[in-house]
C-alpha positions in Angstrom: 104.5 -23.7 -18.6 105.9 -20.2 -19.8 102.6 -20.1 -22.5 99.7 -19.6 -20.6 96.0 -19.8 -22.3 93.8 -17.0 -21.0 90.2 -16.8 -21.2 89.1 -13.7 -23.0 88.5 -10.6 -20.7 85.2 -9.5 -19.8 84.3 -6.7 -21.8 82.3 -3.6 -20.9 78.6 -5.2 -22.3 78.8 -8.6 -21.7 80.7 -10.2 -18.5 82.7 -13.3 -18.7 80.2 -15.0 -16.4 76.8 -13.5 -18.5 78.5 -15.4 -21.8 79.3 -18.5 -19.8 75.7 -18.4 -18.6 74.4 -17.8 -22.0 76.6 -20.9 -23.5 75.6 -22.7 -20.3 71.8 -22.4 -21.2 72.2 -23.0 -25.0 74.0 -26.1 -24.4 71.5 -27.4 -22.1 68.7 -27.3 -24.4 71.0 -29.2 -26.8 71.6 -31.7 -24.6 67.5 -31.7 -23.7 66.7 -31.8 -27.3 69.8 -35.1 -28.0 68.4 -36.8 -24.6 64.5 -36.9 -25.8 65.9 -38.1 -29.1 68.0 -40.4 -28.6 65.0 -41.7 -25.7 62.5 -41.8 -28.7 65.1 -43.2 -31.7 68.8 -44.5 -29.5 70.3 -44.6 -33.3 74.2 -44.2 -33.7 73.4 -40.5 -34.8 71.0 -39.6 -31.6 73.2 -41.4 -29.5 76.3 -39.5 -31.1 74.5 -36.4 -30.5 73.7 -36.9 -26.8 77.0 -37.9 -26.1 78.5 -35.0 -27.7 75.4 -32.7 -25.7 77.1 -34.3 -22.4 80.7 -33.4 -23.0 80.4 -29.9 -24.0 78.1 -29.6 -20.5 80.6 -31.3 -18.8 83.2 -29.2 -20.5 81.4 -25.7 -18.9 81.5 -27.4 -15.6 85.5 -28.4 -16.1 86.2 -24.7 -16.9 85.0 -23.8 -13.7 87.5 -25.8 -11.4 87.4 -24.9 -8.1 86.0 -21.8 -7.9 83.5 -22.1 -5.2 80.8 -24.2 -6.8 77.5 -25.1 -5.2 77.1 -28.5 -4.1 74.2 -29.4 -6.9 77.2 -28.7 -9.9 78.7 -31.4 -8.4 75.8 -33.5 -8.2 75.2 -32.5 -12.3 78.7 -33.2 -12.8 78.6 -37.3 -11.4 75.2 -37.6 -12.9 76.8 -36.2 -16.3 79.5 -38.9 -16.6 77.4 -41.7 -15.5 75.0 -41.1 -19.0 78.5 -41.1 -20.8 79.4 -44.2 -19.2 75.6 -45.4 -19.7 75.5 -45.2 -23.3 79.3 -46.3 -24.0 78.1 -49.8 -24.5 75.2 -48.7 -27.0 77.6 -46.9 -29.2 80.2 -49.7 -29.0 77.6 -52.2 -30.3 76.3 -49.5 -33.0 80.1 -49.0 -34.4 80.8 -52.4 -34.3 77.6 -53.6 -36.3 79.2 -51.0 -38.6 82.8 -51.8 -39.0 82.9 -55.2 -39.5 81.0 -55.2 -42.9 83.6 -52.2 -43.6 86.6 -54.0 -42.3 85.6 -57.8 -44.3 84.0 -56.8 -47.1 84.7 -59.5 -49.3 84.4 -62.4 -47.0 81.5 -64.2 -47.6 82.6 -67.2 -44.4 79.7 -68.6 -42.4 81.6 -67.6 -39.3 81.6 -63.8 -40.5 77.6 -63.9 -40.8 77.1 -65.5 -37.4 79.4 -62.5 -35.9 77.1 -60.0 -37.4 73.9 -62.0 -36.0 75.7 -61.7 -32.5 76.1 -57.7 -33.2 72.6 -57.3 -34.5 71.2 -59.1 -31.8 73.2 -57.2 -29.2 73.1 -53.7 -30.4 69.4 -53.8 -30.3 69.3 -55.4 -27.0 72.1 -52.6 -25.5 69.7 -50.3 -27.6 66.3 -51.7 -25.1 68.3 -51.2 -22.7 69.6 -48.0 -22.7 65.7 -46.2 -23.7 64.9 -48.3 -20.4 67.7 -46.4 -18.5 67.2 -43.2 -20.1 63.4 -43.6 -19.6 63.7 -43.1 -15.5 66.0 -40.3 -15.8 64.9 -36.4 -16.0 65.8 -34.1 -19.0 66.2 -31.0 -16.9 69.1 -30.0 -15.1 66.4 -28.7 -12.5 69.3 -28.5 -9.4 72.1 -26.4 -11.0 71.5 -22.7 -10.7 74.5 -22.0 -12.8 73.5 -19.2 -14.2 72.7 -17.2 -11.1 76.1 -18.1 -9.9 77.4 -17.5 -12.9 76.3 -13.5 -13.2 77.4 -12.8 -9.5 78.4 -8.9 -10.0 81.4 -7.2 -9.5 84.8 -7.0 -10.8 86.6 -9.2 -8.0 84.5 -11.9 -9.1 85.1 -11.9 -12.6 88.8 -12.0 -12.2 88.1 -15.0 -9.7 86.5 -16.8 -12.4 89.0 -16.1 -15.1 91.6 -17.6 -12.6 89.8 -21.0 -12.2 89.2 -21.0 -15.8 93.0 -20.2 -16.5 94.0 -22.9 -14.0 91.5 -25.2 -15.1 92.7 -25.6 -18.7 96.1 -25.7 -18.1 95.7 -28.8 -15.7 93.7 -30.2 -18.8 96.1 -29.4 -21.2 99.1 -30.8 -18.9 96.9 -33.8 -18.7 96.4 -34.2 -22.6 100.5 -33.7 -22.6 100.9 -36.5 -20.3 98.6 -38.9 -22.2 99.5 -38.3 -25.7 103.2 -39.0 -24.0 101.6 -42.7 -22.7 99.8 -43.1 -26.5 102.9 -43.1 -28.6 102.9 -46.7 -28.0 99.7 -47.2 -29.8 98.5 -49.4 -26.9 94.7 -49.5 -27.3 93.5 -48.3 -23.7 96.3 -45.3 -23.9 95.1 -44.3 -27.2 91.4 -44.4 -26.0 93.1 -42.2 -22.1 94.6 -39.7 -24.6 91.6 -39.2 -27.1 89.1 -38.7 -24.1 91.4 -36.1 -22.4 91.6 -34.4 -26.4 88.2 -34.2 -26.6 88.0 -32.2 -23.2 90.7 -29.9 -24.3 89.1 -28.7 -27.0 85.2 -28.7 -26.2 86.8 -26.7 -22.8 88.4 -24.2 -25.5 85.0 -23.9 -27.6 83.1 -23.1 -24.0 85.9 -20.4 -22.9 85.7 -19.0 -26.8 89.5 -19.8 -26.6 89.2 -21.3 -29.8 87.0 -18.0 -31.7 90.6 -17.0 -33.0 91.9 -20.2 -32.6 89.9 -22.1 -35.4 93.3 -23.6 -37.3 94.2 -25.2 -33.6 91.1 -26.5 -32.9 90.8 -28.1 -36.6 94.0 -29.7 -35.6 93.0 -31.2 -32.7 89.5 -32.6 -34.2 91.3 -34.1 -37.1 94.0 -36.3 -34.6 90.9 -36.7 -32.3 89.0 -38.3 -35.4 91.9 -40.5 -36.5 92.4 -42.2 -33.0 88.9 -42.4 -33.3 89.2 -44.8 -36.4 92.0 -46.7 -34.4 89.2 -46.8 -31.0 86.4 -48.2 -32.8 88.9 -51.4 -34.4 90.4 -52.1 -31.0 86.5 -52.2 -29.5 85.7 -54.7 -32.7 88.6 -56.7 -32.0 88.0 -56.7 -28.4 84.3 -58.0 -29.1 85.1 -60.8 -31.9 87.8 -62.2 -29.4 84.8 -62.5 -26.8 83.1 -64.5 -29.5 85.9 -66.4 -30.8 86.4 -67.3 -26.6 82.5 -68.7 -26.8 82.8 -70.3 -29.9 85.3 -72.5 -31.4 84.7 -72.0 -35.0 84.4 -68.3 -34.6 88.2 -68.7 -33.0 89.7 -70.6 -36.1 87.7 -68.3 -38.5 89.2 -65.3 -36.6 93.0 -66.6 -36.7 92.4 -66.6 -39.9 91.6 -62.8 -40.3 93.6 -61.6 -37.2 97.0 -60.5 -39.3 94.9 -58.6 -41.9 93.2 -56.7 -39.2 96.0 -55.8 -37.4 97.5 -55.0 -40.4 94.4 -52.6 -40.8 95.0 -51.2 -37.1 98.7 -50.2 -38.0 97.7 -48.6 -41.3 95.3 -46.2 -39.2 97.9 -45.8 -36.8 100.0 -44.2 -39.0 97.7 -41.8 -40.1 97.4 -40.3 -36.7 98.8 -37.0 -37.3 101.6 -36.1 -34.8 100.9 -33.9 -32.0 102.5 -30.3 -31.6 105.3 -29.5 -29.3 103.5 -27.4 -27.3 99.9 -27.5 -26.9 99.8 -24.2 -25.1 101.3 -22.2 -27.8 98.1 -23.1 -29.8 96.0 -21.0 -27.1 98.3 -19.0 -25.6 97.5 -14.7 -26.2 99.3 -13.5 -29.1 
């Protein structure tokens, strides 16, 4: 890949590793502050928040590849994904409860009001029990002295980290290639691959300030991130009123009924998916 992205150099008042602690320790609080929310109130918008909270420190720990990390960023890293794979189901339930009034607004059949009884009822029991799960886990990061190893001194150390950073974000960015290149199909679980490895692209540019004088790339990203977003949360309602319909037999003629109009739907956001540059580098590379 000729285009490389480089992380910006450390200057000669603030390290690269001091400005990854700071961003380190600001994020943290954010994701403190979105955890004991979305413990207190797990509404769509806390549980948005904390999701979001995870990614971006996930996204620090990403940038930092291989370069020698201590045993607890690992730890933090595992932990990390389990509380995005903890409240996936919460936020499902929440955009679903959503959508489907959106989607079939002027259907008014007795089967459409027992689907959005079976949504109510199980966004607030995936709602119980996610404040359950989220209950017995800590707020703190308390393990991961990333900042410490962070603002190691010397010279040789900050070029070591720029390296892993480089290396880092161009594996990520050869993996967004390889999944948008999967996606073009629109099948529902490539679309979901490629939109996940999107959203670690650029929160990985934000962290690495890659995107400071990058703003027009990083817009471009959010806006096709957002659109197979709108494509995401159809498939995961279609994927849930086909459960019902399996359960109940009136729910299944009810929904072969409305099937081709939401497909229909589903192609129409498709199509709004704006297409993805040539070269995904050139949007970081130096210039």
């Amino acid at each position: 890949m000729p285009n490389t992205p480089t992380p910006p150099a450390a200057d000669n008042t603030v390290s690269l590793g001091r400005r990854l602690a700071n961003s380190w320790e600001e994020h943290r609080l954010q994701f403190r502050r979105a955890f004991r929310q979305a413990r207190r109130n797990p509404s769509e918008k806390h549980i948005h928040e904390l999701r979001i909270a995870v990614r971006r420190l996930l996204a620090h720990l990403d940038l930092l590849g291989t370069a020698s990390l201590p045993a607890a960023v690992s730890r933090a890293r595992r932990k990390l994904k389990v509380l995005i794979r903890t409240t996936a189901a919460t936020r499902d339930a929440q955009v679903q409860l959503r959508l489907l009034p959106r989607l079939l607004r002027n259907d008014n059949h007795p089967e459409r009001r027992r689907c959005l009884r079976q949504l109510e009822a199980r966004t607030r029991h995936q709602a119980r029990k996610l404040v359950k799960v989220l209950k017995c886990r800590p707020t703190r990061l308390r393990s991961v002295k990333l900042q410490e190893f962070l603002e190691t001194p010397g010279l040789l150390w900050q070029r070591r980290l720029q390296a892993a950073m480089r290396h880092a974000f161009r594996r990520a960015l050869a993996r967004l290639e390889c999944r948008l290149s999967d996606a073009r199909n629109g099948e529902a679980n490539a679309l979901h691959h490629a939109r996940v490895a999107l959203k670690r692209v650029r929160y990985m540019a934000e962290t690495a300030r890659l995107g400071a004088a990058r703003t027009r790339a990083l817009r471009q990203l959010h806006t096709i991130q957002s659109a197979m977003g709108e494509v995401h949360d159809l498939d995961v309602l279609l994927l849930r009123l086909e459960k019902l319909a399996a359960r109940h037999p009136r729910t299944g003629v009810w929904l072969q009924a409305q099937r081709a109009a939401l497909q229909h739907q589903r192609v129409a956001l498709l199509r709004v998916v704006p297409p993805t540059p040539a070269n995904l580098a050139a949007l970081f590379s130096p210039r």
